[in-house]
C-alpha positions as CSV (number, residue, x, y, z in Angstrom):
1,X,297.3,36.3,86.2
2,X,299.1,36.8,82.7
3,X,301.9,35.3,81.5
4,X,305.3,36.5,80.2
5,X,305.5,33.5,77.8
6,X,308.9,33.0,78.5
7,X,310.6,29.5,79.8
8,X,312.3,31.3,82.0
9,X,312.0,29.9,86.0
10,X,312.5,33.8,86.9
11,X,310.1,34.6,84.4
12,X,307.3,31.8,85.4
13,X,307.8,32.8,89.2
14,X,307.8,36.0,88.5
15,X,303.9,36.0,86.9
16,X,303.2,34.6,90.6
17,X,305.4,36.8,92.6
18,X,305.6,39.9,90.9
19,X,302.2,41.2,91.0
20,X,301.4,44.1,93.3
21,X,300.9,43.4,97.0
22,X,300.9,39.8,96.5
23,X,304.4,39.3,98.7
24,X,303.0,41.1,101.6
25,X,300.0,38.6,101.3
26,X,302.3,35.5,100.9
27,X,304.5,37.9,103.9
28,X,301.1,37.8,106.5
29,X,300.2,34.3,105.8
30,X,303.7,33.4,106.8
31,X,303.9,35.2,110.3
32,X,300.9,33.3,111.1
33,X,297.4,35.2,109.8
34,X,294.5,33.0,108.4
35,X,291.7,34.7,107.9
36,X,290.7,37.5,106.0
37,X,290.4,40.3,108.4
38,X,294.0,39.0,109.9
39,X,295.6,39.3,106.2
40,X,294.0,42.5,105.3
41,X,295.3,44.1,108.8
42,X,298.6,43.4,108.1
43,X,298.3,45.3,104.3
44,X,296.3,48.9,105.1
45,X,295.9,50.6,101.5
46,X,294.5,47.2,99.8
47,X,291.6,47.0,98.7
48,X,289.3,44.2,100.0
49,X,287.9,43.5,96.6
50,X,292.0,43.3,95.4
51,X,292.6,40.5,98.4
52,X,290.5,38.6,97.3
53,X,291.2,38.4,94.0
54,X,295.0,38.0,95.0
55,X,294.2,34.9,97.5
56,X,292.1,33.2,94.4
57,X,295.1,33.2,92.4
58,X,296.9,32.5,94.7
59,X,295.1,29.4,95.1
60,X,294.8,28.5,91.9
61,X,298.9,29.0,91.6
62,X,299.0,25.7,94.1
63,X,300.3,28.0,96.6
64,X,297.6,28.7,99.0
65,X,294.5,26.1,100.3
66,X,291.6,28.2,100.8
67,X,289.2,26.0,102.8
68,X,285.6,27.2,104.9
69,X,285.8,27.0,108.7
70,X,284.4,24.8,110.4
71,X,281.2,26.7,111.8
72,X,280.5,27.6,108.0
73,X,281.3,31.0,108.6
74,X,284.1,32.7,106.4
75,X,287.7,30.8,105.0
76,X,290.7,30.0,106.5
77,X,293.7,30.3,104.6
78,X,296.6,27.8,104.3
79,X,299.8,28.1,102.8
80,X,300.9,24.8,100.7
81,X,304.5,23.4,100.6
82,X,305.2,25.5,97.9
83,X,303.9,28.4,99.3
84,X,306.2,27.7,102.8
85,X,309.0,27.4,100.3
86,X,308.5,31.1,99.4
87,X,309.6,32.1,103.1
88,X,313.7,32.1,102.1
89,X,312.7,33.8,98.8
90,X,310.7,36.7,100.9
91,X,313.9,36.9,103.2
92,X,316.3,37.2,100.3
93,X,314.3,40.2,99.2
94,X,314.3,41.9,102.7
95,X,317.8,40.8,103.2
96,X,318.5,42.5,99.9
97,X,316.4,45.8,100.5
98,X,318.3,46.1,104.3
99,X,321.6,46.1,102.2
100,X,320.2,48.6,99.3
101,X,317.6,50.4,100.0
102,X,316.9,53.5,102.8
103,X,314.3,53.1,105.5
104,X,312.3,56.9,104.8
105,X,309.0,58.5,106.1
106,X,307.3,56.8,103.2
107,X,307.7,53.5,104.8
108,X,307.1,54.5,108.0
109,X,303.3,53.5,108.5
110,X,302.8,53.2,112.4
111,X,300.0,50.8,111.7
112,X,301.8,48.4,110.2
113,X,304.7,49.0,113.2
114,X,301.8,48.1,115.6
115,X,300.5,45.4,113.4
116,X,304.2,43.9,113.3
117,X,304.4,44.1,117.0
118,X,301.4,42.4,118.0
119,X,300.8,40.0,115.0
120,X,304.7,38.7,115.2
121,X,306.8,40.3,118.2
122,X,304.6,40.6,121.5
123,X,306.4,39.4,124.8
124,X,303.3,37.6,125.5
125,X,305.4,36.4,129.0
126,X,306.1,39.8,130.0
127,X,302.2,41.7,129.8
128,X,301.4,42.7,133.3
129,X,298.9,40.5,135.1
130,X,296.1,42.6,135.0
131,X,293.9,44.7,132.3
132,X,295.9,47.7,130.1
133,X,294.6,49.4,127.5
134,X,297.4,51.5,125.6
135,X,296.3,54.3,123.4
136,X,298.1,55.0,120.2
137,X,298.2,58.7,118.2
138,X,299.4,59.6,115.3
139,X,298.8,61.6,112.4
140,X,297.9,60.6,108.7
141,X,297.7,63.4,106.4
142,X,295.5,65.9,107.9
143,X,293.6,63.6,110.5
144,X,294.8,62.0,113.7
145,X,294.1,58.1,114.2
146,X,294.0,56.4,117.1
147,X,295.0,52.7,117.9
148,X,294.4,51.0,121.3
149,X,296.5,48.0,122.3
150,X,294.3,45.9,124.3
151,X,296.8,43.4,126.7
152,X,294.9,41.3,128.9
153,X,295.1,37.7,130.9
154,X,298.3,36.9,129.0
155,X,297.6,38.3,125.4
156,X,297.0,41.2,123.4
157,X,295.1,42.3,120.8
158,X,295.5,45.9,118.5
159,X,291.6,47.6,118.4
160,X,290.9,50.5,115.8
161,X,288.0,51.5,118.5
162,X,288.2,52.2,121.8
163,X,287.5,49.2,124.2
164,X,285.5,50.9,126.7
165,X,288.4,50.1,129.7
166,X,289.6,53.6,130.0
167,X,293.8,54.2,128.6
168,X,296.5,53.3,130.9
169,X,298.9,54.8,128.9
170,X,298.9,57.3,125.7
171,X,301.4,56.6,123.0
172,X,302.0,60.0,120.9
173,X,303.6,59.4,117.6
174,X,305.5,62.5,116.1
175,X,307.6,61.2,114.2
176,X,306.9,57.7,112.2
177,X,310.3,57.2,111.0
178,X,311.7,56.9,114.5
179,X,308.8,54.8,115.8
180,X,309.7,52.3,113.1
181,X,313.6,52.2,113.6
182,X,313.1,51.7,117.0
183,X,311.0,48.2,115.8
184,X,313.4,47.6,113.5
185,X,316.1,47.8,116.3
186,X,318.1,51.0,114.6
187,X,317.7,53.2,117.3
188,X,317.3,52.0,121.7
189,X,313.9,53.3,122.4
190,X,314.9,55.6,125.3
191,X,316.8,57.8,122.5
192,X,313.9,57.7,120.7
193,X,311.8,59.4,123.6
194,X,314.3,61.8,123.7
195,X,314.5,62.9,120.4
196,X,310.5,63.9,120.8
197,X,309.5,61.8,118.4
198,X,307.5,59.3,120.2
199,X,305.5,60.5,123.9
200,X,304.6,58.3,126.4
201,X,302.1,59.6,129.4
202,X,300.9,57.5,132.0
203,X,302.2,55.8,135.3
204,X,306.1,55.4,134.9
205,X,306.0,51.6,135.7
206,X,303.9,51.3,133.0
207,X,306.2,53.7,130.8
208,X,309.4,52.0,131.4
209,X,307.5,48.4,130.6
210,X,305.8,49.2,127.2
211,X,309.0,49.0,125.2
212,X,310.3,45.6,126.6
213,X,306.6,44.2,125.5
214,X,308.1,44.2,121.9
215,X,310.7,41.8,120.8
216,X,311.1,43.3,117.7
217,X,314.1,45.5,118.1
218,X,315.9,42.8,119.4
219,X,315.2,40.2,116.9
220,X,315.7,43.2,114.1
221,X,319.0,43.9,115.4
222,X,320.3,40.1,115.8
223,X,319.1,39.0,111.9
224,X,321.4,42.6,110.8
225,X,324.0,41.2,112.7
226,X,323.7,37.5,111.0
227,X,323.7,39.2,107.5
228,X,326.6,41.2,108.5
229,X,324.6,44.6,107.6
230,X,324.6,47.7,110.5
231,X,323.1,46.7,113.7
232,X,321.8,50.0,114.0
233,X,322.0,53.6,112.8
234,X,325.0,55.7,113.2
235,X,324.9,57.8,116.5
């Protein structure tokens, strides 16, 4: 980790903060992930070798404990007080790029949507009682991936392979930038079914349940409100 050599407190945070993908790092280990696999899920594009390195310095920064699990078998990752600290710093700068900056396809990664939605913003108390399996399609660049949302006995879990269970419902995702407003609460999910850009096929209980599994769009909505910003786009 270099240094700017300045005094500075910006400056000295900064040589912490500033490097690339460390806040979504610091961002995952504050919604909750503490392993490896759960921190790297929530960051697709980075590297394993690069989280690594970024949770090491973190550590040696004072504001991560990385300590071995109990059965020997891999790390589990801590934040310290000063790394809670960080959580109003990491809202200023979303509060800040809600006020400044546009939402574009660019940012628009369904898997992160998905990863959001399970990892922070499942209605855990409103999954049907038995077995679904809920297959997700969309495209990156010129091949199609495939997510399946696995919600069982009371919980859920996001697969990047097929279970095995058969798909109760297909998810088709034309048009990433609508899937993500609708998480982020910009846009009611029925409009965006009816703008084409997101399909849903299966049995219509099922159909008219998926959305109200994510309490995203809701909780989105109500922080805009609180910060005084749009509660959602312009009709």
């Amino acid at each position: 980790m270099r240094t700017y050599g300045q005094f500075c407190p910006i400056a000295r945070g900064s040589e912490i903060l500033a490097e690339r993908w460390t806040p979504i790092i610091l961002r995952n280990l504050l919604l909750g992930c503490r392993t490896f696999n759960e921190i790297a899920a929530g960051a697709p594009g980075l590297s394993r070798a690069l989280l690594a390195r970024r949770l090491r310095e973190l550590e040696r920064a004072g504001v991560l404990e990385i300590r071995a699990k109990p059965n020997g078998r891999g790390s589990v990752y801590e934040p310290t007080p000063a790394g809670r600290d960080l959580a109003g710093v990491l809202e200023s700068i979303g509060g800040w790029a809600e006020r400044w900056t546009n939402l574009t396809g660019d940012h628009a990664d369904p898997d992160v949507v998905l990863w959001s939605w399970t990892q922070t913003f499942l209605r855990r108390d409103l999954l049907p009682d038995r077995r679904v399996v809920v297959r997700f399609e969309y495209a990156r660049g010129p091949r199609r991936v495939r997510l399946w949302l696995l919600a069982e006995s009371g919980t859920a879990e996001l697969c990047r392979f097929d279970p095995g269970f058969g798909d109760d419902l297909v998810v088709t995702i034309d048009d990433p930038l609508a899937f993500a407003r609708w998480h982020l609460g910009r846009v009611a999910w029925a409009a965006t079914v009816a703008s084409g850009g997101v399909t849903v096929s299966g049995p219509r209980a099922l159909r008219q349940a998926l959305p109200t599994w994510n309490a995203g769009p809701e909780a989105h909505a109500q922080m805009r409100a609180e910060r005084d910003l749009p509660v959602a786009d312009p009709a």
